[in-house]
C-alpha positions in Angstrom: 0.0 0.0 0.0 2.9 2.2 0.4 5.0 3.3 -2.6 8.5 5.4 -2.0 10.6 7.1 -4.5 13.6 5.4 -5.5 15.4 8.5 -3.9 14.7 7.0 -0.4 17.2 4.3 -1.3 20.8 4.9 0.6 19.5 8.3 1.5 20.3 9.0 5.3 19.0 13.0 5.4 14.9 13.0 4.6 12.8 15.2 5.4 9.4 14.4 5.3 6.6 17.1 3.8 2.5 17.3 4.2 0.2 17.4 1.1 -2.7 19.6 3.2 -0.9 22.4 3.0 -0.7 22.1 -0.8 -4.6 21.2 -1.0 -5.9 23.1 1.6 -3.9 25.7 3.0 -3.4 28.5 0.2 -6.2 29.6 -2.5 -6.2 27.2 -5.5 -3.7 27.0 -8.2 -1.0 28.8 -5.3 -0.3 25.4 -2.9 1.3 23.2 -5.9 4.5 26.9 -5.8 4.4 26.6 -2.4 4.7 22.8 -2.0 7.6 22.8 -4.5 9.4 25.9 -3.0 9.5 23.4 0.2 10.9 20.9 -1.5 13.3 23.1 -3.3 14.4 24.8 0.0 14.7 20.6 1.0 17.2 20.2 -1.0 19.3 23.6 -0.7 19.9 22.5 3.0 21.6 18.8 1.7 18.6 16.7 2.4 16.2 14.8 0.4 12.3 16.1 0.6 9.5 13.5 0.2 6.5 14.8 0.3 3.5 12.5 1.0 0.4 11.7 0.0 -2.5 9.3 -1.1 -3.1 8.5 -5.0 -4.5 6.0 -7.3 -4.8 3.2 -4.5 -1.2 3.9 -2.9 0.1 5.8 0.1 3.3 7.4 -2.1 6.4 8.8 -0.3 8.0 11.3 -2.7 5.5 12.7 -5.0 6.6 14.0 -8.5 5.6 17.2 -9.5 3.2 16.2 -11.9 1.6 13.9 -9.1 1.6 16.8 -6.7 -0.3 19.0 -8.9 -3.1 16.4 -8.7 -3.7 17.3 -5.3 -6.4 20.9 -4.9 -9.5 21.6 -2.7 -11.2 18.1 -3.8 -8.6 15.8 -2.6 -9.7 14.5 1.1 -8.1 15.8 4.2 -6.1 12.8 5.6 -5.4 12.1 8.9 -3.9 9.0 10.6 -7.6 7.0 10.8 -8.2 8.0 7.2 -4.8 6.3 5.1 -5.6 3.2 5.0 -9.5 3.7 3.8 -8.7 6.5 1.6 -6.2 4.3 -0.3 -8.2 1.4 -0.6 -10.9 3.5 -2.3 -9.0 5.1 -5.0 -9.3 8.5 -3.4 -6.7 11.4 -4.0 -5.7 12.0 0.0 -3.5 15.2 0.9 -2.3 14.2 4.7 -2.0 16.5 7.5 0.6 16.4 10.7 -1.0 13.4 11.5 -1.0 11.5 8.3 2.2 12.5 7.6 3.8 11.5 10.9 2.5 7.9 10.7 3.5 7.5 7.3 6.8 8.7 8.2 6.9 6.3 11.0 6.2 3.0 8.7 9.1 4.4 6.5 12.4 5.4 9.2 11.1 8.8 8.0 12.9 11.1 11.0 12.1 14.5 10.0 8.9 17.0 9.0 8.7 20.4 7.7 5.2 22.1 7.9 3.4 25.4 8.7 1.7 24.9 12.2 1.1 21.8 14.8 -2.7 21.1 15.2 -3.7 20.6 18.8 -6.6 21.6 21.3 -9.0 23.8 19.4 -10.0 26.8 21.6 -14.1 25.9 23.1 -12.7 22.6 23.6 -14.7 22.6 27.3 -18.1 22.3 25.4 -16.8 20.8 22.2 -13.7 18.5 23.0 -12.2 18.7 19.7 -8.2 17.9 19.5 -5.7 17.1 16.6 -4.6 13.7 15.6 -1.1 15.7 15.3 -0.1 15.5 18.9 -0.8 12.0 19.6 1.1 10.9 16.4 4.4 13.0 17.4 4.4 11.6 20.5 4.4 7.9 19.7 6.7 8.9 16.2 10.4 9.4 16.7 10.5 12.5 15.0 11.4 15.9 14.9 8.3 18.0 13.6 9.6 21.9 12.3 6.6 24.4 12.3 5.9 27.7 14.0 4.6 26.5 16.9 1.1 25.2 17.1 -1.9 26.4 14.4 -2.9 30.6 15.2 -6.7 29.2 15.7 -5.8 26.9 18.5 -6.1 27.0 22.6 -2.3 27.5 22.6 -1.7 27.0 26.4 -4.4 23.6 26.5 -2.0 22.6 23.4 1.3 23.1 25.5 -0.5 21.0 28.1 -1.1 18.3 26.4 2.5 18.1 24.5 3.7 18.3 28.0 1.5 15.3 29.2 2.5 12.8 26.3 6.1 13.8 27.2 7.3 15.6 23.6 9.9 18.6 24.3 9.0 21.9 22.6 12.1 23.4 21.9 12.2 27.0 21.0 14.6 27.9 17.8 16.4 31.3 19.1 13.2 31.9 21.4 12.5 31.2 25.0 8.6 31.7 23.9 6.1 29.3 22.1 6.2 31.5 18.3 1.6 31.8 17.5 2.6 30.8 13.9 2.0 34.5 12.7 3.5 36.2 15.8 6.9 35.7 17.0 6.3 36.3 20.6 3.7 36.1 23.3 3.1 32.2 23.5 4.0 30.0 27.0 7.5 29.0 27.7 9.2 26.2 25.7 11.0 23.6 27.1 14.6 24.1 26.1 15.5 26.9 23.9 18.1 25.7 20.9 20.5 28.1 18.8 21.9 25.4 16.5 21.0 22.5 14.7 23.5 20.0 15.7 22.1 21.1 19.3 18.4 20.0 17.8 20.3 16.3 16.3 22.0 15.7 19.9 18.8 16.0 22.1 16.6 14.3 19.3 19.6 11.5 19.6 19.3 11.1 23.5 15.1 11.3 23.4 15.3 8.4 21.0 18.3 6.3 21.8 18.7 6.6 25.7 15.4 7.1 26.5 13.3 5.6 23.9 10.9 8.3 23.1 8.8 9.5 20.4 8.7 12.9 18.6 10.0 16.9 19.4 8.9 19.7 17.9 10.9 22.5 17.1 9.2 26.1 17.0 10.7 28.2 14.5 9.5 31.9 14.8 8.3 33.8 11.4 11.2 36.0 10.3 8.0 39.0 10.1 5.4 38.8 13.1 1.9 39.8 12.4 1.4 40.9 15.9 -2.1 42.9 15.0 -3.9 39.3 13.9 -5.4 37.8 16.7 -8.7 40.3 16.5 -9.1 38.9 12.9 -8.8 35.4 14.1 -11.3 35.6 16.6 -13.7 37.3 13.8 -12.6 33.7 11.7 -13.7 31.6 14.2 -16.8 33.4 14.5 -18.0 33.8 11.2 -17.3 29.7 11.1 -19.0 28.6 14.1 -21.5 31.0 12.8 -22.0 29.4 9.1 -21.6 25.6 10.9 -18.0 25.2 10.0 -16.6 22.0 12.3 -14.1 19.5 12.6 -11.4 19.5 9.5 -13.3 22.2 7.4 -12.1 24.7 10.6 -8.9 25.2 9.4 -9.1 25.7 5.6 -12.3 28.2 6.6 -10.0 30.2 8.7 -7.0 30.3 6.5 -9.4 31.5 3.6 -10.8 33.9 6.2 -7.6 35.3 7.1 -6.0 35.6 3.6 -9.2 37.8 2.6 -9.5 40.1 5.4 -5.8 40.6 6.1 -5.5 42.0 2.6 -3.0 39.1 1.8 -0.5 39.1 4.7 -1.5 36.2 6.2 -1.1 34.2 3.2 2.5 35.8 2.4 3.3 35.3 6.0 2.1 31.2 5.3 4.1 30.9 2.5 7.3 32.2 3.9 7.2 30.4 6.8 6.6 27.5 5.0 9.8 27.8 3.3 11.8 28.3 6.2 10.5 25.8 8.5 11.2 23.2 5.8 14.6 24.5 5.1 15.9 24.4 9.1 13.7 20.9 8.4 16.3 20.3 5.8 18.9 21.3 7.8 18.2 19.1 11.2 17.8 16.0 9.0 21.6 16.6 7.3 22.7 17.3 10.6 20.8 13.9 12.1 22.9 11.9 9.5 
């Protein structure tokens, strides 16, 4: 059921990428530039990028191009529960965190590059909904690059929970959890890092000594939007208002954002996009 890219073969530095984003996370026609801007910045770093997702019956590690550009706003939104069903039915599946994480587990797959961790979404007192994301990086040993945790998530409840199922939050250059569009302002990490063989050493002991799962490594944006929360909470509200749940939340939001910020949002996404898959890029050539 799984297909990988003859490019895995011998390859020690991989770094693992999500086909949501490219579906779901930037207005159609831009996610195929920004999924192969990842992959590009992959690769100018000295590590391999697969990027992963479900097509024509397989679960298929390192996507070509002209399979990636398959994937738009029709494809499903795959999480860990949904690989196995959406490749048995022939379904085009772009995986998130999740997906990606326990794909990358079945495959020796040790590093991910995306935008943002999904965790405890904010109302989660009345309506317990929670990510796949964190469960899967804590049972994965893997180090998952993002900018922190998704901008439309109950941050601190998410921080709990990572702390709960034991996965270190290490801050790149910052003492502070980055809110994907905002550099500063989110709860303590756990260890602040400046370097990436100091990321590949304390991924090394979490695995080897102590037999652990996954880290995440929170990589501030290089331009904070620190005026977007307002418009997130208008998001959030216009989609609880038009009936918006579970994994449509997200894509609603982002579209939200992108429209109302006048496009600074969705330069903001694609930037840090980049850069979280090229420090991706450069963990996993320091982890081999």
């Amino acid at each position: 059921m799984i297909r990988m890219s003859e490019q895995m073969s011998g390859t020690a530095a991989v770094v693992a990428l999500e086909t949501t984003l490219v579906a779901h996370g930037f207005p159609p026609g831009e996610g195929l530039e920004v999924g192969l801007e990842a992959e590009r910045r992959v690769r100018a770093a000295g590590a391999v990028p697969m990027t992963i997702g479900v097509l024509d019956g397989e679960i298929v590690v390192g996507l070509t191009e002209e399979e990636l550009g398959r994937f738009d706003a029709d494809a499903r939104k795959v999480g860990p529960r949904d690989l196995a069903a959406c490749a048995a039915q022939g379904a085009i599946g772009a995986t998130t965190v999740g997906g990606t994480l326990a794909v990358a587990r079945a495959c020796g797959i040790g590093v991910i590059g995306t935008g943002g961790l999904g965790g405890v979404h904010r109302g989660w007192n009345d309506n317990p909904d929670v990510s796949a994301d964190v469960e899967q990086l804590a049972r994965t040993p893997a180090v998952v690059v993002s900018s922190g945790v998704k901008s439309l998530l109950h941050v601190p409840a998410t921080m709990e929970l990572l702390e709960t199922f034991g996965v270190p939050v290490l801050g790149w250059r910052t003492g502070e959890l980055p809110l994907f569009y905002t550099a500063r302002g989110g709860p303590p990490v756990s260890a602040r890092v400046e370097t990436v063989d100091e990321v590949a050493r304390i991924a090394v002991g979490h695995w080897t000594d102590l037999e652990s799962g996954g880290l995440l490594v929170a990589r501030p944006p290089d331009e904070s939007l620190d005026d977007i929360e307002p418009l997130i909470e208008d998001a959030l509200r216009a989609a609880d208002e038009e009936g918006v749940r579970g994994q449509a939340v997200t894509p609603f939001v982002l579209s939200f954002l992108h429209r109302w910020s006048d496009g600074r949002t969705l330069r903001a996404n694609r930037e840090l996009v980049a850069a979280n898959a090229q420090l991706a890029g450069e963990i996993a050539a320091a982890l081999s």
